[in-house]
MARPATOR-88228 format. One line per 4 residues: for each residue x, y, z of C-alpha. Coordinates in steps of 0.05 Angstrom, whole numbers, plus 5000, padded with zeros to 4 digits. Layout:
REM MARPATOR-88228
X:Y:Z  ...
This chain:
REM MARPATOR-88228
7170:6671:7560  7111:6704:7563  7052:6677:7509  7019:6738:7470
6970:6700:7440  6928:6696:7507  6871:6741:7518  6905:6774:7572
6853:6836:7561  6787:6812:7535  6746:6862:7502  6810:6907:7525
6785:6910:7592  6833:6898:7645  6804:6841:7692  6833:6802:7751
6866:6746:7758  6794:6695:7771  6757:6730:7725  6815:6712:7671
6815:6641:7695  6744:6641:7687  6749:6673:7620  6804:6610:7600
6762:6559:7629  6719:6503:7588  6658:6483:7613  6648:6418:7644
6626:6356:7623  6539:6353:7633  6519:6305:7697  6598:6321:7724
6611:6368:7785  6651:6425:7759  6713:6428:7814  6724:6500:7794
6672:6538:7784  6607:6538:7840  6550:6506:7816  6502:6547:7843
6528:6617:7812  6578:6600:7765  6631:6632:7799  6690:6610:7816
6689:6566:7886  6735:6615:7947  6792:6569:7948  6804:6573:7868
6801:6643:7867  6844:6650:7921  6898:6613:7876  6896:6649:7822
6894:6721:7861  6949:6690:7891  6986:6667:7824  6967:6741:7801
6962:6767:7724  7032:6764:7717  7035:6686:7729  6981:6672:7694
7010:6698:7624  7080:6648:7653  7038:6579:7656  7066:6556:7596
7130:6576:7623  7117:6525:7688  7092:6471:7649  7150:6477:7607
7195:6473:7680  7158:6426:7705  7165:6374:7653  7234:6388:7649
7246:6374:7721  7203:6310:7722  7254:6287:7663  7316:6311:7698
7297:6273:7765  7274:6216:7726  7213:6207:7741  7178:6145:7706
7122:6106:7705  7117:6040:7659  7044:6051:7628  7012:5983:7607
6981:6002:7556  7047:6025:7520  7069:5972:7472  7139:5980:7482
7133:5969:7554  7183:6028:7572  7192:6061:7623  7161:6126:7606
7168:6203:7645  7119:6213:7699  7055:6249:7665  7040:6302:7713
7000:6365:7710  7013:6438:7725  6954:6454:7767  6936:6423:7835
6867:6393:7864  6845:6431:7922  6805:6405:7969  6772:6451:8025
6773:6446:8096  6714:6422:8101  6706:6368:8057  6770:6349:8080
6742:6340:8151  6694:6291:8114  6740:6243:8077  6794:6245:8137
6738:6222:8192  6710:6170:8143  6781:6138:8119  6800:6134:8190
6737:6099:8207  6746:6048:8143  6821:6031:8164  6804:6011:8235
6739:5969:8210  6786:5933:8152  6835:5920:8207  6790:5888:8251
6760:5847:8200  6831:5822:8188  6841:5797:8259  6768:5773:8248
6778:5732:8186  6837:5702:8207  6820:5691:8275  6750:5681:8302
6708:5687:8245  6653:5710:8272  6636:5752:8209  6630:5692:8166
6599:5656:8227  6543:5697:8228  6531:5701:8150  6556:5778:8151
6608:5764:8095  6602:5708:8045  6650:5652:8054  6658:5652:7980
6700:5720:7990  6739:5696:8040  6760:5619:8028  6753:5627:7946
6792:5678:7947  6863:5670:7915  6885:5739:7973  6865:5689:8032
6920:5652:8056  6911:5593:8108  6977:5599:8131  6973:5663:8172
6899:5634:8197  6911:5649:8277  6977:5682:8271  6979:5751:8311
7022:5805:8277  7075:5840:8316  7049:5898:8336  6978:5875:8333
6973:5918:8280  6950:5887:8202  6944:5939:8164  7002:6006:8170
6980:6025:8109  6913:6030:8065  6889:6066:8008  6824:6085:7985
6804:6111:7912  6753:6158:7920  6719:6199:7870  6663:6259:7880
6604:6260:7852  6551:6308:7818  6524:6319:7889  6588:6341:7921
6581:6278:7966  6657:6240:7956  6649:6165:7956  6696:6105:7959
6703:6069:7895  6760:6014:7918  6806:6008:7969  6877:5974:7967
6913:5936:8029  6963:5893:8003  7019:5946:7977  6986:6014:7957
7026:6047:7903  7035:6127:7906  7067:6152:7971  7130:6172:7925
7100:6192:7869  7047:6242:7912  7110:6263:7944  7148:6278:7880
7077:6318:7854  7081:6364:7917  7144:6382:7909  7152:6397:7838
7081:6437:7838  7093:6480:7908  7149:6494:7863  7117:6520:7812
7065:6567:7862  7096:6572:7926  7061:6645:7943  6990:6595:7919
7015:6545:7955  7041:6591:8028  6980:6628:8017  6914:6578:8019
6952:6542:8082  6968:6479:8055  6981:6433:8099  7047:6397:8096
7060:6311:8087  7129:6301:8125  7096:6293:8186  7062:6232:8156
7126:6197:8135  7149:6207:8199  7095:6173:8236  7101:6109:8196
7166:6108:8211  7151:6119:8285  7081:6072:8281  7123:6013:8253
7191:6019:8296  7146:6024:8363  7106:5955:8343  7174:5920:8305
7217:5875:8343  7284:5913:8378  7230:5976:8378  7270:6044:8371
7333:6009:8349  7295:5970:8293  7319:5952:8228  7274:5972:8178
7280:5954:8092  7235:5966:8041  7228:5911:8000  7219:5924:7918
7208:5873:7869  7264:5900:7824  7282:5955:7765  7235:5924:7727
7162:5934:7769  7124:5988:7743  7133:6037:7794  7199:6025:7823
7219:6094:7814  7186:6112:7878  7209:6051:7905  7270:6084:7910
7247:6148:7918  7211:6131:7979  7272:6086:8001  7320:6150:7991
7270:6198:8030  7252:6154:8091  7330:6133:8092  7327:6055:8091
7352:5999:8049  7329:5981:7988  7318:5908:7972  7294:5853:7928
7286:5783:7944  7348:5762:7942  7384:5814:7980  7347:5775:8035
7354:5712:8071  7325:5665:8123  7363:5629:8186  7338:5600:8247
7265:5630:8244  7296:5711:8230  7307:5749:8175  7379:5780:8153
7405:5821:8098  7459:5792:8065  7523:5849:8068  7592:5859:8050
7603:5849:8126  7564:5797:8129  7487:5784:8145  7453:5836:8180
7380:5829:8226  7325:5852:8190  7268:5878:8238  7213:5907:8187
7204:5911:8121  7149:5963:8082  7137:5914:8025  7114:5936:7960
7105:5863:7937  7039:5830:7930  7025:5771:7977  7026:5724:7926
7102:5728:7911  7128:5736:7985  7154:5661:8003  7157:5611:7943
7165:5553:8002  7087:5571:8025  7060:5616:7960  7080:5611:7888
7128:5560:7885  7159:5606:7813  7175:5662:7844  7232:5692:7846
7214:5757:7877  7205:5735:7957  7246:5705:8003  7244:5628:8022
7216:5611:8092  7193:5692:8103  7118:5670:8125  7148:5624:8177
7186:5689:8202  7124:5730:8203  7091:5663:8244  7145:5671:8290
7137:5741:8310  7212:5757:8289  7192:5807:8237  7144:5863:8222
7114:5865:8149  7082:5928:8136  7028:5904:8109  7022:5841:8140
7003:5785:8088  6934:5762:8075  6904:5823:8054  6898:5817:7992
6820:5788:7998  6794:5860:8022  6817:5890:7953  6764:5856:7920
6705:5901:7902  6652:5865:7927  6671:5871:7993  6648:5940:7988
6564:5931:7989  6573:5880:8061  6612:5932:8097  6556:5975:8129
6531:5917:8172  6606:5896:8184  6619:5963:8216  6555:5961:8255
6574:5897:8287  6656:5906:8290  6659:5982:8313  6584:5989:8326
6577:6062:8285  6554:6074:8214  6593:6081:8170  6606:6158:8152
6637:6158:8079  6593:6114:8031  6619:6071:7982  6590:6061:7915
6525:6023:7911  6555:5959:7900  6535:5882:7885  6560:5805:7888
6527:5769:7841  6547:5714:7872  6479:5724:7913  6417:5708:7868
6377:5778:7892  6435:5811:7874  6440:5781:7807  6368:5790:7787
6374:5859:7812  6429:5881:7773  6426:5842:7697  6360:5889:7680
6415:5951:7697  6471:5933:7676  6474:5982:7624  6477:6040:7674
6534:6009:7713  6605:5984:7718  6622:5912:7718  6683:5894:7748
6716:5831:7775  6703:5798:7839  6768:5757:7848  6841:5782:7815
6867:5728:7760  6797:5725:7723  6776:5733:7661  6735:5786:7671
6753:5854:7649  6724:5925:7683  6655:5938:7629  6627:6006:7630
6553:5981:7617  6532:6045:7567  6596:6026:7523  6570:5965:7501
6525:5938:7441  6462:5900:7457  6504:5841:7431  6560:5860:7482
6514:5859:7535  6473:5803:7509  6550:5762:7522  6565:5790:7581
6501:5766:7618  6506:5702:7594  6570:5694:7621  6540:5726:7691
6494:5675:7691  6546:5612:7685  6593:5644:7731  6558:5694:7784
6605:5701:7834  6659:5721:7793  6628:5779:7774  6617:5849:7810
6568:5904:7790  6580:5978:7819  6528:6037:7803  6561:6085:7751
6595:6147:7785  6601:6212:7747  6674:6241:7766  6679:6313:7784
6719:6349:7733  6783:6384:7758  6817:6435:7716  6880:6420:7675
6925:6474:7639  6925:6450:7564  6972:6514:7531  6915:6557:7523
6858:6537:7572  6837:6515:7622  6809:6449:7600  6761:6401:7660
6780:6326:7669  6755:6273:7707  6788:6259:7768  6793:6200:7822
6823:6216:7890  6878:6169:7923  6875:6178:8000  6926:6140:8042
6909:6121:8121  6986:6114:8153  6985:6071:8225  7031:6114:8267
7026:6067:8332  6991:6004:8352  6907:6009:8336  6924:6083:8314
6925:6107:8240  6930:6180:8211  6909:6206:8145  6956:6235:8105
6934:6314:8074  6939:6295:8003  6932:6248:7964  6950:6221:7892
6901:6253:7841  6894:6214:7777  6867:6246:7713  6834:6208:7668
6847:6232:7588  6800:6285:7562  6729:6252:7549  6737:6194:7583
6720:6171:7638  6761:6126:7673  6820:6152:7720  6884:6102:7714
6959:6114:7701  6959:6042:7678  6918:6064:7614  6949:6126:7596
6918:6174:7651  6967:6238:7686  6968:6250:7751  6951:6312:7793
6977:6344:7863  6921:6349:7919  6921:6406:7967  6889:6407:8025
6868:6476:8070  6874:6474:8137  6843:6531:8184  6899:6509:8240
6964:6516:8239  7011:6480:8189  7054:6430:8213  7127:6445:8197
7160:6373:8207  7209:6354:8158  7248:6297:8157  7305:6335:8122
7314:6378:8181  7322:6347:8244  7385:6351:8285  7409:6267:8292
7455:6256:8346  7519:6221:8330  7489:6154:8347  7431:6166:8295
7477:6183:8242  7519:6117:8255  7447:6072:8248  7425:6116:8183
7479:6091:8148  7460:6042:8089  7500:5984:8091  7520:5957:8020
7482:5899:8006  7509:5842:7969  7458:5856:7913  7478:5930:7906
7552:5913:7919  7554:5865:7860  7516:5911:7811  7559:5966:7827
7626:5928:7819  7595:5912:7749  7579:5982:7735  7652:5994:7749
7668:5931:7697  7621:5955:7644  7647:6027:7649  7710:6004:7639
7704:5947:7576  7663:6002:7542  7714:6048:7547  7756:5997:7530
7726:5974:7465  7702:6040:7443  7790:6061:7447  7800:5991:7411
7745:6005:7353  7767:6076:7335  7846:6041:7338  7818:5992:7283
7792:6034:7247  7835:6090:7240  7896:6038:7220  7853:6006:7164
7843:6076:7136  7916:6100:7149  7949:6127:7091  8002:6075:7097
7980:6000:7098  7970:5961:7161  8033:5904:7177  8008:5841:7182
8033:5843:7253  7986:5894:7263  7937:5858:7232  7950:5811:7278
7949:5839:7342  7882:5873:7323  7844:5813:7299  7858:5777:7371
7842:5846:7408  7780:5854:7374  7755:5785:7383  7780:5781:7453
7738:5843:7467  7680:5821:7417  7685:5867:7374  7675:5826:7315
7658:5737:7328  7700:5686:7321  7676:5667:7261  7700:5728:7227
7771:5718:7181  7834:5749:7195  7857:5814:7161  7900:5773:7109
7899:5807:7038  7848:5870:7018  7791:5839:7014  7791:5803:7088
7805:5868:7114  7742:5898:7086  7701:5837:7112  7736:5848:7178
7710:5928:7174  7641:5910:7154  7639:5866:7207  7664:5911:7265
7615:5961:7241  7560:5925:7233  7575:5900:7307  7575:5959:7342
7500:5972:7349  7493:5905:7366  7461:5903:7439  7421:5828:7432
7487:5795:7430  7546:5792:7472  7584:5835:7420  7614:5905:7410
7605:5975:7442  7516:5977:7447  7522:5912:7490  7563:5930:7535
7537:6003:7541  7464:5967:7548  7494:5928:7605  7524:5991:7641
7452:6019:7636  7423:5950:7665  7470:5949:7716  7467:6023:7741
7385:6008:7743  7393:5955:7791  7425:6008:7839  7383:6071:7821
7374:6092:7890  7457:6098:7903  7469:6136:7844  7457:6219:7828
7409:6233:7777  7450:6271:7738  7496:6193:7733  7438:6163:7712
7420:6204:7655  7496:6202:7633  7484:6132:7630  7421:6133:7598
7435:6189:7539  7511:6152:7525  7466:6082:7500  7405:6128:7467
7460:6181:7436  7502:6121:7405  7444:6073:7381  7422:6139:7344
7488:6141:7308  7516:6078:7301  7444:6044:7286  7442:6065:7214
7511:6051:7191  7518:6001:7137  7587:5985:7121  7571:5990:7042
7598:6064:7035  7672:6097:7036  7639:6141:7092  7616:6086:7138
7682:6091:7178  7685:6160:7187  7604:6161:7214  7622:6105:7255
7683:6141:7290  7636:6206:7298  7584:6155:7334  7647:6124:7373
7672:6197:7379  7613:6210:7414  7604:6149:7468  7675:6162:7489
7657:6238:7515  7591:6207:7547  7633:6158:7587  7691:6210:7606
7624:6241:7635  7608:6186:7666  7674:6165:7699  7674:6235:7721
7617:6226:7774  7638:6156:7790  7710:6188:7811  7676:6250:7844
7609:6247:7857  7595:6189:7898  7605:6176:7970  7671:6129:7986
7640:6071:8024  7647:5997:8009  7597:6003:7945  7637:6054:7913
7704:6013:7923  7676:5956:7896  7656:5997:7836  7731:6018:7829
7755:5955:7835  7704:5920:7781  7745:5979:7748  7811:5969:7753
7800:5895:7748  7778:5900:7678  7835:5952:7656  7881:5901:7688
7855:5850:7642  7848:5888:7591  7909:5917:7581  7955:5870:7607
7931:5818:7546  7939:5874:7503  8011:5891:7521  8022:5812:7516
7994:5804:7445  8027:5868:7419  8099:5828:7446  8076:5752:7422
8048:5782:7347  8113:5838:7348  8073:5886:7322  8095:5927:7379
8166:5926:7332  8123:5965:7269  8121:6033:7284  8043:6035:7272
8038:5979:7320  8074:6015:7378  8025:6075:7376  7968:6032:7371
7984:5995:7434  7999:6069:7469  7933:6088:7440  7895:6032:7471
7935:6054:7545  7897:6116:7525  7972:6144:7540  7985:6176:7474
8008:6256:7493  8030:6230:7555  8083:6181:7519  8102:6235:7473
8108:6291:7519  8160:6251:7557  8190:6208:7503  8185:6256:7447
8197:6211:7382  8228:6150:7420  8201:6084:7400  8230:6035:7436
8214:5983:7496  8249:6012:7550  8203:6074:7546  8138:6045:7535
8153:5993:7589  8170:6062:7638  8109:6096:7628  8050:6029:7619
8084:5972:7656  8121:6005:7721  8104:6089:7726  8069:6087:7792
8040:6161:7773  8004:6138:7708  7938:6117:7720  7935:6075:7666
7994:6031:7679  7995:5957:7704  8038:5985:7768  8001:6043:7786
7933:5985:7771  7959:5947:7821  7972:5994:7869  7901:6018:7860
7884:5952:7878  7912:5943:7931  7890:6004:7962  7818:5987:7950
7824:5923:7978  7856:5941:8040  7797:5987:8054  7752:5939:8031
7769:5884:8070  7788:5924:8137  7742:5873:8181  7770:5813:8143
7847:5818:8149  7856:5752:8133  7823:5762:8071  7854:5809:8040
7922:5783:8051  7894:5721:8017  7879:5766:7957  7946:5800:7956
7988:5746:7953  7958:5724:7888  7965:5796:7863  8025:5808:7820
8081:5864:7859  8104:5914:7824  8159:5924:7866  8191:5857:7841
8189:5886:7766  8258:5898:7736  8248:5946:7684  8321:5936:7654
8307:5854:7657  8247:5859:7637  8256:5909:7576  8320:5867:7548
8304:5819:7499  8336:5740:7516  8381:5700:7474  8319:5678:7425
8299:5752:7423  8235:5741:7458  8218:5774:7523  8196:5707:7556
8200:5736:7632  8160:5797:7605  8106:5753:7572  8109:5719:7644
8096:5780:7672  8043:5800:7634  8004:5733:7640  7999:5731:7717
7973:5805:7715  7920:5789:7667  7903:5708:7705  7904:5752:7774
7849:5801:7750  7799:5740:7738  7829:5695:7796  7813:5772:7841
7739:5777:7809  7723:5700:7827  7745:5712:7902  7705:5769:7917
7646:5743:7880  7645:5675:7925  7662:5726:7990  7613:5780:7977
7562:5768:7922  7542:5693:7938  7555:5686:8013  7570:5608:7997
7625:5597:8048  7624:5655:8106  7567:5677:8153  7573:5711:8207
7556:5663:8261  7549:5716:8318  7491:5744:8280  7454:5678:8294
7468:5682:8363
């Protein structure tokens, strides 16, 4: 929709489409560089005006109109970030803003010489330091930042990297300033953060102006991808035929969205510590099938973590006995570790003379004027300036925090040098760097903010690195002026011109032979494979005890009163489901069956303790995280809006109102349409491999459980003989028309024994269960015969079933056999989940020995 309140006509002159932007635009900040407008005229700079002649009139009036897409796909794709400063600590959407940062040809030229430069120098000063070192020989870099610092680690001192290669990739935060000159501000080796999110920003903004975005030439990232693919495959061990992972440190790192993102788009596995294993000096991925070579892994996990054998002995994130991998040349770790000393900021003011003796050439993008004070001339230099500069931290893990020097009080900085004094070398001191100012849409204007430049150099082959044409632009918030997503900040795309031609690569659209396709197949790991066979559990017992509650309490507010059968059968149902504790008393008299209703209610939003309908909706959430990458967006958000939609509901109900029942069967009403949803793109919108059968049989495991102790307790309580009892137990097969629609008014045992005990065409029978389960299985387990005729012989036959036995009561009028029955299908459900938790999930007693070969 088209916003009338924009001065479309100014004066009622009709104007194009810069001088409107021009019109719309806020003036910069004084002392910034003003990334739209020339500073020499005024006037818009060629490539802006270009965009907006491109985005014409008519777009201009529809920006609110993209931002309002925009947003809405960023939420749709789920796109999150978890922002530090947020005291809830959740994730949160992706802040990202309509229009792009251009950057010209030529001053694209400048950064892409000048990265290039800085990644070969910080590679060689790798093999340096941890070979030779002749740097620190020669009193070129202080020992200080080397040995003290927490990044170096002596076990990787004379180890060569396959490939020869440290560093595949490197990123360097650069920012531009009032001169036009762009400058390095800090660089990051260890695991840069950004490739997905910079790829999620291009595509959702070329989106938004693809005639913009055809128009200035753009040139495209794919090609990029590709060649770190390539770079790291032709250096890994097994070359072309490679294994290659990318290693995460789980659901709950900041940006693991583009963990998986980038996992998804570069089409490898994604895996955490423990998805990984060590034997005989090489590294496997622990399958279904077994374990599986590992050849590479693109690691977004800082050194520290990697191997708690050699590192931190607490963590819980690596992978015992990786480093002595890496030592043994068995496995490519993109980057390799150590590199964590040349994040450190003062590394920035030695490396000038580094490059003049390690490449011999000057150095042609400056850094920041930047000083140690761990070196006394630095130090005296610095403390009678510190007000126009930025203190930062030398080493990571101090206690020193990043100062701007003009926001503090003379008592401020009064504290702060006394502290430099007692402790030099922890502290840094760069020169103060006035951002340029790139311009944001704000609803009405265009408004200027402060903006830091991301650039990532990609290693494509042994020694040889490429830059990528983009780059992650963060914003910082109006008026201030520091750049970080950790504190709030947004993000922006970066286009860059080219004057060539642009390169068309894509990685969606290349033509694999049939060989390719059979290695891009992900196989299940045992990780994912147990997460998903509990997202088929959890779908299931919430389904389960959301059918049970509304049973409850739609019998305690019948018009005719409950049987104590009934009363019965429900108090063991809902405490075997934990719907209500143990602790709570029986339904015995009026008043017990209003403290049993309080109870249940007051349970449901309960998602702290193992209790009720919230818990085990929080744990389908949980466990559908922990396999993000396998699952449609669309699943997710099902997921997601069934636990927000019923805490809404259910959160306020107090059971101290008539009405409480009837708002707690709207809120139940409510999370059993969100998981029909749900089922509905577990049955039909995922792939049938061995993840997906593992997530039907966590299924079908449960409902065999389930109902098969329900049936049983319904016979041992005979509330299945009270009329209101019978439909309950129908109700809880969620069978209900079905039974009537054959059966009519019957009531008896012989036809609900047809349609939930032996019908092999009703889903929710214990046959047609069984049969399910079996047919999983089978597929499951086709490499492991054995196996799976292990598990079906402790799996109940339906074939055996008499139904006229079985339904006739014996001489005490029980029906004993029936009971019998019952209690081998619901002891086989947990015997089946303990067996395929010790075979798959644990790997305790099989490996596959050939592997180790």
């Amino acid at each position: 929709m088209k916003d009338a309140a924009l001065p479309l006509f100014p004066s009622g002159t009709p104007v194009d489409p810069a001088s409107l932007a021009s019109e719309w635009a806020e003036a910069s900040s004084p002392g910034h560089l003003d990334e739209l407008r020339d500073s020499t005229d005024g006037q818009l700079t060629p490539h802006w005006a270009a965009f907006f002649k491109h985005v014409g009139l008519e777009g201009m009036v529809d920006l609110n109109r993209r931002a309002q897409s925009l947003a809405r796909q960023l939420r749709d794709n789920g796109v999150t970030y978890n922002v530090y400063s947020d005291a809830n600590g959740a994730q949160r959407p992706w802040s990202l803003d309509l229009l792009p940062m251009i950057v010209s040809p030529d001053s694209w030229a400048t950064i892409e010489a000048g990265v290039l430069q800085r990644a070969r120098l910080l590679n060689a000063m790798l093999a340096d330091i941890y070979g030779p070192q002749r740097l620190l020989a020669q009193g070129l870099l202080p020992a200080a930042l080397v040995h003290g610092h927490p990044g170096y680690l002596r076990s990787m001192k004379g180890v060569q990297p396959v490939g020869g290669t440290w560093l595949h990739v490197a990123a360097f935060d650069l920012g531009r300033g009032p001169d036009g000159q762009w400058r390095v501000m800090s660089q990051r080796t260890q695991s840069p953060s950004g490739l997905g999110y910079l790829l999620e920003n291009r595509l959702s903004i070329s989106r938004q102006f693809p005639k913009a975005f055809a128009g200035l030439n753009i040139q495209r990232l794919a090609a990029s991808y590709q060649g770190m693919l390539t770079g790291i495959r032709a250096m890994a061990p097994n070359g072309d035929n490679a294994r290659i992972a990318l290693l995460t440190p789980g659901p709950y790192n900041e940006t693991y969205f583009e963990h998986a993102y980038l996992a998804r788009y570069l089409g490898l596995s994604l895996v955490e510590g423990n998805d990984l294993t060590v034997r005989d000096n090489r590294l496997f991925l622990k399958t279904l099938t077994g374990l599986e070579p590992v050849d590479a892994l693109i690691k977004r996990l800082d050194d520290e973590w990697l191997d708690p054998l050699e590192l931190r002995h607490d963590s819980a994130l690596g992978i015992p006995g990786l480093l002595q991998v890496v030592r043994a040349g068995n496995v490519l770790l993109a980057n390799a570790p150590g590199s964590a000393l040349l994040e450190s900021n003062a590394l920035l003011g030695f490396l000038p003379a580094i490059a003049r003796e390690l490449l011999s050439e000057e150095l042609r993008l400056p850094a920041l004027a930047t000083w140690w004070c761990g070196e006394q001339p630095a130090l005296q230099r610095v403390l009678p300036q510190l007000r126009h500069g930025v203190i930062k931290p030398t080493y990571p893990g101090s206690p020193v925090f990043t100062l701007m020097g003009r926001s503090l009080s003379r008592n401020g900085l009064e504290k702060i040098t006394g502290r430099m004094l007692h402790s030099p070398d922890e502290f840094t001191v760069q020169s103060f760097l006035p951002l340029s100012e790139t311009p944001t849409w704000t609803g009405k204007h265009l408004s200027p903010r402060a903006a830091m430049l991301r650039v990532y150099a990609i290693a494509d082959g042994p020694q040889s690195w490429r830059v990528l044409p983009g780059g992650l632009v963060r914003l910082a918030q109006r008026g201030q002026l520091m750049a970080s997503m950790q504190y709030g900040g947004s993000s922006a795309d970066c286009w860059v011109m080219t004057r060539g031609e642009v390169d068309r690569t894509s990685l969606l659209s290349s033509a694999p032979t049939t060989l390719d396709l059979a290695q891009t197949r992900r196989p299940v790991t045992s990780r994912a494979a147990e997460n998903l066979f509990w997202l088929g559990r959890y779908t299931e017992r919430s389904e389960n005890a959301v059918r049970l509650a509304q049973v409850i309490l739609r019998n305690l507010h019948d018009e005719e009163p409950t049987t104590r059968p009934l009363q019965a059968w429900m108090t063991k149902q809902a405490k075997a489901q934990a719907l209500v504790s143990d602790h709570v008393p029986g339904m015995l008299g009026y008043a017990a069956q209003r403290v049993f209703e309080r109870s249940l209610i007051a349970a449901l939003a309960d998602a702290e303790g193992a209790h009720s309908v919230a818990y085990n909706l929080r744990s389908l959430r949980l466990a559908a995280a922990n396999v993000r990458e396998r699952l449609s967006q669309e699943q997710r958000n099902l997921i997601e809006q069934a636990e927000q939609n019923f805490l809404e509901h259910s959160g306020p109900l107090s059971a101290d109102t008539e009405a409480t029942a009837q708002e707690a069967l709207n809120a139940l009403e409510g999370a059993s349409e969100a998981l029909a949803g749900i089922t509905g793109t577990q049955t039909d919108r995922m792939m049938r491999d061995n993840g997906w059968r593992l997530l039907s049989i966590g299924r079908h495991i449960e409902r065999l459980a389930t109902l098969s102790q329900a049936m049983r307790e319904a016979f041992e309580t005979g509330s299945i003989l009270d009329p209101a009892g019978f439909e309950a137990l129908v109700a809880q097969f969620d069978s209900t028309i079905t039974f009537h629609s054959q059966y009519q008014q019957r009531r008896d045992v012989v036809a609900l024994l047809d349609l939930l005990l032996v019908n092999r065409d009703n889903p929710r029978s214990l046959a047609w269960v069984l049969d399910t389960l079996r047919s999983r299985l089978r597929k499951l387990e086709n490499d492991n015969p054995e196996f799976a005729e292990r598990l079906f012989t402790d799996l109940p036959n339906p074939g055996d079933w008499d139904l006229a036995h079985l339904s006739t009561p014996d001489i005490e009028g029980q029906h004993s056999d029936l009971l019998t029955v019952l209690q081998a299908c619901e002891t086989s459900a947990f015997l089946l989940s303990d067996a395929l938790s010790q075979e798959h999930f644990s790997h305790a007693e099989r490996t596959n020995l050939s592997l180790l070969a």
